[in-house]
C-alpha positions as CSV (number, residue, x, y, z in Angstrom):
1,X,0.0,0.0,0.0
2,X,1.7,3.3,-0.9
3,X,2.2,5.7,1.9
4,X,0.3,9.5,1.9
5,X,2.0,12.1,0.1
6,X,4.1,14.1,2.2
7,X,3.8,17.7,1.8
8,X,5.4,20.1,-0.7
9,X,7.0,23.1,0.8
10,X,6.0,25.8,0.4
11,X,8.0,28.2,-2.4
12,X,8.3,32.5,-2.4
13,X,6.3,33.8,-5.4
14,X,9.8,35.0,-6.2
15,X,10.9,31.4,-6.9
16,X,7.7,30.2,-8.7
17,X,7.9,33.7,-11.1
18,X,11.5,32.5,-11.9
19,X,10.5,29.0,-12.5
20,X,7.7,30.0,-14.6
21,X,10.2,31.9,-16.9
22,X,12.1,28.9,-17.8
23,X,8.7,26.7,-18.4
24,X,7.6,29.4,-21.1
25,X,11.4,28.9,-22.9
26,X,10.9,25.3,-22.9
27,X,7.0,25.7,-24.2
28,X,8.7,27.8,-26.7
29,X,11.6,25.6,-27.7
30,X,9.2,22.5,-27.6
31,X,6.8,24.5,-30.2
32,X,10.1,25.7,-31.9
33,X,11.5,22.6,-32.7
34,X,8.5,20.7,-33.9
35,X,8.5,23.6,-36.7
36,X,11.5,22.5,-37.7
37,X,10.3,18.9,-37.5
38,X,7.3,19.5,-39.6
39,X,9.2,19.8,-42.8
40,X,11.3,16.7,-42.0
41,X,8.4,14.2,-43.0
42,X,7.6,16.5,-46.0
43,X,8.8,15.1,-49.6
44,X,11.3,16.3,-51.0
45,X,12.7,16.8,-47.3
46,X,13.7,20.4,-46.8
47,X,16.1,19.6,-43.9
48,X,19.0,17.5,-44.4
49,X,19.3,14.8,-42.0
50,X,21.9,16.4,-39.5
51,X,18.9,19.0,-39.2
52,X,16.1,16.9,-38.8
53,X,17.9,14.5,-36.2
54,X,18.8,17.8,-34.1
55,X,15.4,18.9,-34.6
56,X,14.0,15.6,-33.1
57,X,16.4,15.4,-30.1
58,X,15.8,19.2,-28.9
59,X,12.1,18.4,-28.9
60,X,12.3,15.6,-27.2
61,X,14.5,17.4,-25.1
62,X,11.9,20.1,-24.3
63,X,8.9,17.4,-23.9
64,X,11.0,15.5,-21.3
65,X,11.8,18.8,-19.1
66,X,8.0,19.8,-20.1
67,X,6.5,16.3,-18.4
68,X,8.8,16.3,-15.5
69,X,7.5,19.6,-14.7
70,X,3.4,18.4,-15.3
71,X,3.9,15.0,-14.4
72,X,6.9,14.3,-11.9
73,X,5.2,11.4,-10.9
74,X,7.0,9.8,-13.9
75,X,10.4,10.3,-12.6
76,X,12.2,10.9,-9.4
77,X,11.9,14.6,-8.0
78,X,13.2,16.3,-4.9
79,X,12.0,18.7,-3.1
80,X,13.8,21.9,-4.4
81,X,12.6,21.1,-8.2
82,X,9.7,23.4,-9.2
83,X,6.9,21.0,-10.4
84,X,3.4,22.3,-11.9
85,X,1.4,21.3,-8.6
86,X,3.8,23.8,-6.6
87,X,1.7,26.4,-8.5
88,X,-1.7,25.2,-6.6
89,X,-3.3,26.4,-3.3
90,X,-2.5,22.5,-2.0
91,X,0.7,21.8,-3.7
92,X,0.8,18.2,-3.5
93,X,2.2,15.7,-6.7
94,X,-1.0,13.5,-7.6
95,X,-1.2,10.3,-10.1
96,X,-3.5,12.1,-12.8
97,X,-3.6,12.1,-16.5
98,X,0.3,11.4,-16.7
99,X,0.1,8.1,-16.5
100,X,-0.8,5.9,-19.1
101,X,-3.6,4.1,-18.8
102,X,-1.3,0.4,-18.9
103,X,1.3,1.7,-16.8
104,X,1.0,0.9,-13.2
105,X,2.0,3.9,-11.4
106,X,5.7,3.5,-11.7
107,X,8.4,3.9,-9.7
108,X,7.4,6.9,-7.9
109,X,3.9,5.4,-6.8
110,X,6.2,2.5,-5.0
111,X,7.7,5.0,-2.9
112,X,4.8,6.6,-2.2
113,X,5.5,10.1,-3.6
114,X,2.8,9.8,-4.9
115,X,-1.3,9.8,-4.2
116,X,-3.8,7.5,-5.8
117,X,-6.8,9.4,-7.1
118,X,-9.2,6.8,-8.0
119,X,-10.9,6.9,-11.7
């Protein structure tokens, strides 16, 4: 049986406004990049392939630092990483959407970092 959630500390509005910053660069990189990806499946391709392969990787750079962020129950987190919930009255990670429906909670869920929210 996982264990409760503990609670999230706190953060200054100061921290969270700084955080914020660098989750609109990497909405803007993430948007950015699949641009560039879009004219990689187009024929004839319009990137080369040193292009398109950097294209790919710094999207899927900027999707994994965008789900850590909305779903750090998906990875290991401590407690001075910003995460989305941090921005809520009751800033405490839940089990939501980020999982997939045939995943089983993961890692995080067995250490109970985690709270079940039932369906």
């Amino acid at each position: 049986m996982p264990k409760k959630p503990q609670p999230r500390p706190v953060l200054e509005d100061a921290t969270l406004e700084a955080a914020a910053a660098h989750v609109r660069f990497e909405i803007k990189m993430l948007f950015e990049s699949s641009e560039r990806l879009g004219p990689w499946f187009e024929s004839p391709r319009s990137l080369g392939e040193s292009e398109a392969t950097m294209a790919a990787e710094s999207f899927l750079l900027h999707f994994r630092n965008l789900r850590a962020f909305l779903c750090p129950s998906l990875q290991n987190f401590s407690n001075d990483d910003v995460i989305g919930s941090d921005y809520l009255k009751d800033p405490v990670p839940r089990v939501s959407a980020c999982h997939a429906p045939w995943s089983s909670g993961g890692a995080a869920e067995e250490t109970g970092t985690v709270e079940s929210i039932p369906n």
